[in-house]
KOLFIKE-843297 format. One line per 5 residues: number of its first residue (from 1); their letters; for each residue x, y, z of C-alpha. Coordinates in steps of 0.001 Angstrom, whole numbers. Each point is the difference from the previous one (the first is absolute). Layout:
// residues N
NUM = a = X Y Z; ...
END
This chain:
// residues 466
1 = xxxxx = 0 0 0; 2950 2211 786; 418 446 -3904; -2750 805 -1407; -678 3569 -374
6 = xxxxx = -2821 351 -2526; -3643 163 1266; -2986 -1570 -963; -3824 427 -347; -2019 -1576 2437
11 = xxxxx = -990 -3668 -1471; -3391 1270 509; -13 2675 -2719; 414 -2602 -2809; -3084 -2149 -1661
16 = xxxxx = -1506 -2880 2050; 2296 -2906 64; 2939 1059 -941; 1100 -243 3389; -954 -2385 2520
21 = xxxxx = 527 -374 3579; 3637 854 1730; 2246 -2096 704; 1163 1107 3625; 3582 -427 1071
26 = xxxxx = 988 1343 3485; -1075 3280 -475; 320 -72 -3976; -3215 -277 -1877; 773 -1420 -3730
31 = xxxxx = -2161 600 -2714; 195 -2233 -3243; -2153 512 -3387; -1639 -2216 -1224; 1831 -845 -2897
36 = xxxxx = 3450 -315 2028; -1986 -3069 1778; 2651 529 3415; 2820 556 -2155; 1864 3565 1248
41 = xxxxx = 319 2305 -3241; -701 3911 -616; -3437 -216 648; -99 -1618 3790; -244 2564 2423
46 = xxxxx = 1218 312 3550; -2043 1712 2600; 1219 1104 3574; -1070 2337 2719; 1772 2232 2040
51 = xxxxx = -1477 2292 2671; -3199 -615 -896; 623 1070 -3950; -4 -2854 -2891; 2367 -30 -2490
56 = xxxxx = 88 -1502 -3533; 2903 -1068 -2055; 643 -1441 -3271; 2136 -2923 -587; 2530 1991 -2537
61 = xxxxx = 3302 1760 428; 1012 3089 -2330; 3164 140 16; 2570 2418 -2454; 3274 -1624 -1280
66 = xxxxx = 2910 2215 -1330; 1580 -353 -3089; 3272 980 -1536; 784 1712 -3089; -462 -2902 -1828
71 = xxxxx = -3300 -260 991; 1006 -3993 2374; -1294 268 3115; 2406 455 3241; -372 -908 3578
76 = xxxxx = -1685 2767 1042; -3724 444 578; -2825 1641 1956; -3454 -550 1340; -1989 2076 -2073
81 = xxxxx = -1950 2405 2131; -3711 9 26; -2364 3272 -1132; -3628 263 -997; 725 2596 -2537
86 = xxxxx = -247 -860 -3606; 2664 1812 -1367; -1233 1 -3237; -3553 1045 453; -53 2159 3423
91 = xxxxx = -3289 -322 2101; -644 1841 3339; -1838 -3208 1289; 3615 -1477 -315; 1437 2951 1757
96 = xxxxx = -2526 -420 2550; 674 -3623 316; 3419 235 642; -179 3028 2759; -2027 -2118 1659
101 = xxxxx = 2326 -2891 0; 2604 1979 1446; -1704 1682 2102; -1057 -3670 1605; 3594 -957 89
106 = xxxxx = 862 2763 2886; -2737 -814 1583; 881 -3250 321; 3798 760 230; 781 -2212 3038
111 = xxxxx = 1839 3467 1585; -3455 1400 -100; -1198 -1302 3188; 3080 1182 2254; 300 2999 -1675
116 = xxxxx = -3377 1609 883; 268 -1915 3617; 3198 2025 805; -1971 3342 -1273; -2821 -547 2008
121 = xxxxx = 1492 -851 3434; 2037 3041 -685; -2972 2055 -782; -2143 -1028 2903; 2742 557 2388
126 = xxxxx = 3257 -2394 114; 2829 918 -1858; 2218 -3389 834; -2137 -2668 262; 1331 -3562 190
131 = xxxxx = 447 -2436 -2673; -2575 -1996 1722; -2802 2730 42; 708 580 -3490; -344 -3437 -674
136 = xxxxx = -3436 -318 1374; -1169 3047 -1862; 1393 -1266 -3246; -1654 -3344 814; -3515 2212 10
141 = xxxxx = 121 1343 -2680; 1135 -3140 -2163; -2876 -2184 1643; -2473 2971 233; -959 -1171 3546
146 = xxxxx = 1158 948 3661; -1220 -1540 3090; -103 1753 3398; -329 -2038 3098; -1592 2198 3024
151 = xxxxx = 891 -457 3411; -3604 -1885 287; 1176 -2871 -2758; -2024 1160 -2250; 1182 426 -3408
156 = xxxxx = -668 3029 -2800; 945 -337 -3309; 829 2532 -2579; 11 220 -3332; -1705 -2101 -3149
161 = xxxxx = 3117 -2536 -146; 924 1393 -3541; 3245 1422 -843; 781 3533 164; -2851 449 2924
166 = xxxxx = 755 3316 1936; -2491 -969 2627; 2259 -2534 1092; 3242 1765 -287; -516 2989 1540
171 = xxxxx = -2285 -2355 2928; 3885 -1714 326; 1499 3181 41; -2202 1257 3075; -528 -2743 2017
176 = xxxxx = 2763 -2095 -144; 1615 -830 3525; 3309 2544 -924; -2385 2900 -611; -1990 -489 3333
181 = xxxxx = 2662 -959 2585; 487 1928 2700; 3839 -1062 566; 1004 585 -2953; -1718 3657 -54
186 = xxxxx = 3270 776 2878; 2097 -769 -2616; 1806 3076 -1467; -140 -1208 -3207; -3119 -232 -105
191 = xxxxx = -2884 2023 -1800; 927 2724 -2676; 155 3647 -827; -3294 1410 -443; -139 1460 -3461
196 = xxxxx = -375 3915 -198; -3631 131 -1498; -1014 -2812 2194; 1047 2187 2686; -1911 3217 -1262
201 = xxxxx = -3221 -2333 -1083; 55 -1425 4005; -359 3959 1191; -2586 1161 -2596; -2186 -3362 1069
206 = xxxxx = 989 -611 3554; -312 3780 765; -3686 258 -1890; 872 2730 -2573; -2869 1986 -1909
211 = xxxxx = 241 2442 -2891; -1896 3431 890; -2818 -298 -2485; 233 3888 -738; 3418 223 -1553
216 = xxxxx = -438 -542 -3509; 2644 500 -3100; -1511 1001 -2881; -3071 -1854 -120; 426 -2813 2387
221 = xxxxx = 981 -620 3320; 4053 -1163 -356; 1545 -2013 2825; 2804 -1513 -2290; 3675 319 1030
226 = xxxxx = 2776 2310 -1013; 2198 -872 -3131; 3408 -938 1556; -1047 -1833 2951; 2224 -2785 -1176
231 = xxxxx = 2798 1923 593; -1103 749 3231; -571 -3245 1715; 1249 -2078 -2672; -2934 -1363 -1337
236 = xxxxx = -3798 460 -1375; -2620 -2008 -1942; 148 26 -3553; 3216 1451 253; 2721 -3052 -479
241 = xxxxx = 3146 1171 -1729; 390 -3844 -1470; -1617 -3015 -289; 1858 -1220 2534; -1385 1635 2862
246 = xxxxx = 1242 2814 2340; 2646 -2101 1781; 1571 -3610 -1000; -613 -3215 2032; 3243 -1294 608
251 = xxxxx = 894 3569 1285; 2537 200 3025; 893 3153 1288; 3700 1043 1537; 614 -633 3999
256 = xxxxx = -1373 -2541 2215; -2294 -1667 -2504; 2168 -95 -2721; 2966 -1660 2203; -2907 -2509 1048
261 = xxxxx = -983 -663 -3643; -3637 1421 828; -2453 1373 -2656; -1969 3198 351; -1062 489 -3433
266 = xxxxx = -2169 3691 1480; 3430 1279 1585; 1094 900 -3445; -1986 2761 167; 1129 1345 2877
271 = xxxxx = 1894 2852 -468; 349 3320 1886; -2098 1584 -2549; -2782 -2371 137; 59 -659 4404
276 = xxxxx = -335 4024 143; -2591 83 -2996; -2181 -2158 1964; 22 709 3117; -511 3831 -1190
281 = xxxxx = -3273 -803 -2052; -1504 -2210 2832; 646 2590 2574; -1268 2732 -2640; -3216 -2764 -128
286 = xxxxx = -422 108 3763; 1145 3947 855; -2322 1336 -3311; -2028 -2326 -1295; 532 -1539 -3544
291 = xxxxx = 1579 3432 -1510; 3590 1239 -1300; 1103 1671 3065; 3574 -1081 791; 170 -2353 -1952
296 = xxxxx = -3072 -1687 -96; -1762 -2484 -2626; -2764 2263 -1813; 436 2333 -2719; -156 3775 865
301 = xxxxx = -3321 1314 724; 302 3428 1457; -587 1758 3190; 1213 1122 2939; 3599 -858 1743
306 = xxxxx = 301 -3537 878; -782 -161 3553; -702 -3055 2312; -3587 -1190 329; -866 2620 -2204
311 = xxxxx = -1103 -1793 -3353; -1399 3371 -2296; 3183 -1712 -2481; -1244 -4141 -37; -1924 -1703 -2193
316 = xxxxx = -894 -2050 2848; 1463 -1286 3431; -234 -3276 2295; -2812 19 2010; 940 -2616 2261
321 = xxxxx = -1188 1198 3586; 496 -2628 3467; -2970 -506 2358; -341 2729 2620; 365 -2807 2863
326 = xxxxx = 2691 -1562 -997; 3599 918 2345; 2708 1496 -1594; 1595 -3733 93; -2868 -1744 -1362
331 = xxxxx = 256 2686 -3223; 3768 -336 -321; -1212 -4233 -207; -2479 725 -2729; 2230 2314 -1652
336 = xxxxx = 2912 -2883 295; -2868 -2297 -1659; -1041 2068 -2600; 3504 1132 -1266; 2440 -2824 958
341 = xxxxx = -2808 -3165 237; 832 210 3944; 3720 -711 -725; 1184 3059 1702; 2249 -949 3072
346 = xxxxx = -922 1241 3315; 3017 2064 464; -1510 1896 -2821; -3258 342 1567; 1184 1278 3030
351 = xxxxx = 1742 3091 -1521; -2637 905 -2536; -2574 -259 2906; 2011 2521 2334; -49 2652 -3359
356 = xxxxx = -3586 -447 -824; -372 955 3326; 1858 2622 603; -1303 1768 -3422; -1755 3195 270
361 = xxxxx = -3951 -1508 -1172; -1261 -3438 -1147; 532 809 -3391; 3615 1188 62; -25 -3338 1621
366 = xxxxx = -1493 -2110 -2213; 2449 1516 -3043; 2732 -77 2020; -441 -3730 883; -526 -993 -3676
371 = xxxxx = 3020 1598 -497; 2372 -1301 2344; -1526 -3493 -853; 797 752 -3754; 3320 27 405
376 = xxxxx = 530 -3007 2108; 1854 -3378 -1568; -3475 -2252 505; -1681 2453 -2289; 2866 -229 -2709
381 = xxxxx = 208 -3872 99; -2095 -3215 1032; 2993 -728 2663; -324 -229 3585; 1838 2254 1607
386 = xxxxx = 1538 -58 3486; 2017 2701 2317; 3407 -1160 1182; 1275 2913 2073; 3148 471 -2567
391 = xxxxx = 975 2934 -1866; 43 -648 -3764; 3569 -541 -1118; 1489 2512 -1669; 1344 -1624 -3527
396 = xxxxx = 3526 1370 -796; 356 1989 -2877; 2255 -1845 -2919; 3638 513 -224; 761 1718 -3310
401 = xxxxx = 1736 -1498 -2874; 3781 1141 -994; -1177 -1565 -3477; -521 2664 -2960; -2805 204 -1732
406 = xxxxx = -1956 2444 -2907; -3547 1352 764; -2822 787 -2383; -1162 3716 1417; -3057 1070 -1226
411 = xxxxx = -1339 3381 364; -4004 349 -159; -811 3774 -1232; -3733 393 595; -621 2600 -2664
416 = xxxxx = 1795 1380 -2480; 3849 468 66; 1946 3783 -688; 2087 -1819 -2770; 1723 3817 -341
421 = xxxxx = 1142 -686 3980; 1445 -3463 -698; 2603 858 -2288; 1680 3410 57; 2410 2034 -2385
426 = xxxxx = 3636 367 2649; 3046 711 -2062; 1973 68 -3055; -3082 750 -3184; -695 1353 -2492
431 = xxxxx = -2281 1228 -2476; -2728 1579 2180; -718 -2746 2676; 1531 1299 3277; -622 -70 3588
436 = xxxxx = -610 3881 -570; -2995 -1343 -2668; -1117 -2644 2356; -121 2937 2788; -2032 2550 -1751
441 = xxxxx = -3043 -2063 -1465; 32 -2150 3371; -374 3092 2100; -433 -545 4047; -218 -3652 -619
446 = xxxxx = 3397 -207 -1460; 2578 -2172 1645; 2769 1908 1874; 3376 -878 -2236; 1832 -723 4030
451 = xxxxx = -2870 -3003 809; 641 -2154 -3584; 2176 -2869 -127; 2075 121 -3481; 218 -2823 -2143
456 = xxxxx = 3119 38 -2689; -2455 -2 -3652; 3599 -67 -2506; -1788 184 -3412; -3178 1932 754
461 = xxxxx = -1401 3138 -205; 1143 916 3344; 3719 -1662 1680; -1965 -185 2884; -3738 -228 1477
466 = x = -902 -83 3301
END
């Protein structure tokens, strides 16, 4: 079976009789015609199934032989390669045919099942999960069926047991025992970055956002975000620079991780641009409401001066408001809930609890809470975290290199450029270009003939510019 690479009809598609019953072979299924009697030719066909899919294929080989000059054939051949297209005649049923036929065989590609199992685990939270879990997810998705045993013994299954089922996979990827442990949640290796619109999308639903229904643009009420808020936090929907996503999956940042051959594919967007960017806009979100004040993630509406709890500039703002008889701890908890899916360590609690109450009125409070939460590591990864009394270590800077090198310095003029400025008459011309030309038609903005550096120009108009 391993050779034959051309496919087949199903027996069913030709007249009555000309093929009979299978002959079955392990898992082989051998089709003869009825004028082969059980003699193998080019008309028996083969049938086998894999992951739920049957496939069909000729007994025939096509195979191209070289020749020489002389036209005698050598000792070199190929398989011919199988298309749908008639290359005489083209017909987009062909075309059709064929995309589909590739299109089945990365489906089916056997990396297909481990590929998307390492995605998803990563996606829902687990950026180094074990060959094991991986595995099992894999295993889901190939079989289309997961089972889950509860704690009563009772079992739920997922899925419709054919290949490619998502149901199942993503029921492996949630459930399975390294997902839900408790021990292994202690582990710092554990969880992932949060990724930076997954971070924004938590506020805006946690924190019960609402668009003022009186702010319109033009002739409808606009709530969208600012162009360039990828370059603020790193990311935004619709926005993907590539096809391959906003950060790679194998990615392993420099320092501790690295050394421990760690992934954090979401750290490579972490840069000091994008950690300021986002923490700026959220604050903006919580301090003014869904506007452009310092920073913020709405287009420019108007106004007065940004000002805090004062939301004349928003398009909208979070509306999220605790119960009046809750404690100042029990809000901090629901806050911790909310923001951090309770993962917020209790060292944590304790000093955001002693600000909210020391702030000047419950909702200085409130947005000062959100804030300090915002910019703790639970809410920035699905890690627990815990206090260990240390100071962080101070990494030493690196010693530099006696090596030479050449740099590339490239010099960004936003606007146009005073080509008259770059290049200046010095010394030694003639004709009429001189730094006494050059000084008169430049005027005030003229170059003082002290400040340029000469360059030797033998040859030119000038011996030397500056």
């Amino acid at each position: 079976m391993s050779s034959l690479f051309i496919g087949s009809v199903s027996p069913d598609s030709f007249d009555d009789g000309d093929y009979g019953d299978p002959v079955v072979n392990g898992d082989v299924k051998i089709y003869f015609h009825h004028l082969s009697g059980d003699s193998y030719d080019m008309r028996t066909i083969f049938e086998i199934e894999h992951l739920g899919k049957k496939y069909f294929y000729k007994n025939m080989k096509s195979t191209v032989f070289i020749v020489d000059d002389q036209n005698v054939e050598t000792a070199y051949n190929f398989r011919n390669p199988p298309h749908f297209n008639n290359i005489q005649q083209a017909d987009a049923r062909d075309a059709e045919h064929e995309t589909q036929a590739v299109l089945e065989s990365y489906f089916y590609h056997p990396n297909v099942a481990p590929f998307l199992a390492i995605h998803f685990i990563q996606r829902l939270g687990i950026s180094n999960p074990s060959p094991r879990y991986i595995e099992e997810v894999a295993t889901a998705f190939k079989s289309g069926v997961y089972e889950y045993e509860e704690s009563t013994g009772s079992t739920i299954t997922y899925g419709n047991s054919e290949y490619g089922n998502l149901g199942a996979l993503v029921a492996a990827v949630l459930l399975d025992r390294e997902a839900r442990s408790l021990v292994l949640d202690l582990d710092s290796s554990k969880g992932s970055l949060r990724e930076p619109l997954i971070k924004v999308t938590n506020m805006f639903r946690s924190m019960e956002y609402e668009g003022f229904s009186d702010r319109i643009r033009g002739t409808r009420y606009d709530h969208s975000f600012s162009e360039g808020v990828t370059g603020k936090i790193g990311q935004m929907a619709h926005d993907i620079q590539s096809v391959f996503s906003f950060f790679k999956r194998e990615f392993s940042p420099n320092g501790p991780l690295g050394e421990a051959k760690l992934t954090a594919p979401e750290s490579q967007q972490i840069t000091t641009p994008t950690v300021l960017g986002t923490l700026n806009s959220i604050f903006s979100l919580i301090k003014f409401g869904f506007s452009n004040c310092y920073g913020g993630f709405a287009p420019h509406r108007g106004g007065t001066w940004c000002t805090e709890d004062n939301y004349e500039r928003a398009w909208g703002k979070l509306m999220y408001a605790p119960d009046d008889t809750l404690t100042s701890e029990e809000i901090i908890d629901e806050l911790a809930t909310l923001l951090t899916a309770g993962r917020l360590n209790s060292e944590s609690r304790k000093i955001i609890q002693e600000h909210y109450d020391s702030a000047a009125d419950p909702g200085a409070a409130l947005r000062l809470a959100q804030q300090l939460i915002t910019v703790s590591p639970e809410f920035h990864s699905t890690s627990l975290m815990q206090f260990n009394g240390q100071a962080r270590k101070t990494v030493d800077p690196p010693l530099p290199s006696d090596r030479p090198y050449k740099s590339v310095v490239f010099i960004l003029l936003v606007g146009g450029i005073d080509s008259f400025n770059v290049i200046v008459p010095l010394d030694g011309c003639t004709g009429i270009t001189s730094y006494d030309q050059y000084q008169t038609i430049r005027g005030s903005v003229a170059i003082s003939k002290g400040t340029l550096l000469p360059i030797s120009t033998p040859g030119q108009t000038c011996s030397e510019f500056g």
